[in-house]
C-alpha positions as CSV (number, residue, x, y, z in Angstrom):
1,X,35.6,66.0,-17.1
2,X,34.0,62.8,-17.8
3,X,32.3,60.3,-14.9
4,X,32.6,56.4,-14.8
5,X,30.6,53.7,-13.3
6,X,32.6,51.5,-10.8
7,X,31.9,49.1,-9.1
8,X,32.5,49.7,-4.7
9,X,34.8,46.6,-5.1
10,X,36.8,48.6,-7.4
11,X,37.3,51.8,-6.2
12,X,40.5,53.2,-5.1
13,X,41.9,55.3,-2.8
14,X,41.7,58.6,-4.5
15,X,39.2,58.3,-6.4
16,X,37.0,61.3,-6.5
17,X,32.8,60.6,-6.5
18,X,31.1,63.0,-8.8
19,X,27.8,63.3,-7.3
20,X,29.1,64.7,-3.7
21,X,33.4,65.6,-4.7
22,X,34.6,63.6,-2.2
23,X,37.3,61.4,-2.1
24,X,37.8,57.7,-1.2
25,X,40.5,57.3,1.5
26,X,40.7,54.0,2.3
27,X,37.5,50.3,1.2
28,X,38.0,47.7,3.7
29,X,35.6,44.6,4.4
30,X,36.5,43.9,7.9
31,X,35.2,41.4,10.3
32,X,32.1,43.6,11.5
33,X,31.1,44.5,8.0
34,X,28.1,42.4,7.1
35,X,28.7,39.8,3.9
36,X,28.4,41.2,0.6
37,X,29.1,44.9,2.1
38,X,32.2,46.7,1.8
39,X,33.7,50.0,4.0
40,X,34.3,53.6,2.6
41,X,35.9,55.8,3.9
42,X,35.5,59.1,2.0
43,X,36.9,62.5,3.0
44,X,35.9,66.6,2.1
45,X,37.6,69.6,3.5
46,X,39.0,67.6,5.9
47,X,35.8,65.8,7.2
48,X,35.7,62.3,6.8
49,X,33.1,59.8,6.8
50,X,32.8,56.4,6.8
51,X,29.8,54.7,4.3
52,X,29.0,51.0,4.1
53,X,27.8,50.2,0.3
54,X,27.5,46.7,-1.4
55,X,30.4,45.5,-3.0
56,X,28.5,45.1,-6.4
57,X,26.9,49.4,-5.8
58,X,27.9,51.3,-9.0
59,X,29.6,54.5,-7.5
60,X,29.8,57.4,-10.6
61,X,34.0,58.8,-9.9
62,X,35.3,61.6,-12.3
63,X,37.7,60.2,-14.5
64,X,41.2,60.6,-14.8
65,X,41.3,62.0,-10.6
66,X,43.3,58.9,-9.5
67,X,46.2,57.8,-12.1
């Protein structure tokens, strides 16, 4: 399976990260997220996590996970 570079901004839920296998849930900027930062959620064997990445961050997700 081939990887992709997207951009955080871009992700969706689904989406599978290569590096670590986990999957995005839910991005959100919300009103306590600083400017230019965007909310992940991302979830593995039913642990979930939230990480707080730049909106611009390249994020490598395995292609073809989230049609």
């Amino acid at each position: 399976m081939t990887t992709v570079k997207v951009q955080t901004r871009f992700l969706r839920p689904g989406d599978v990260t290569a590096g670590t296998g986990e999957t995005i849930v839910s991005i959100s900027a919300g009103v306590h997220t600083p400017q230019g930062k965007m909310d992940v959620v991302l979830e593995k064997d039913g642990t979930t996590r939230v990480a707080c990445w730049r909106s611009y961050t390249l994020i490598n997700i395995k292609e073809g996970t989230n049609q």
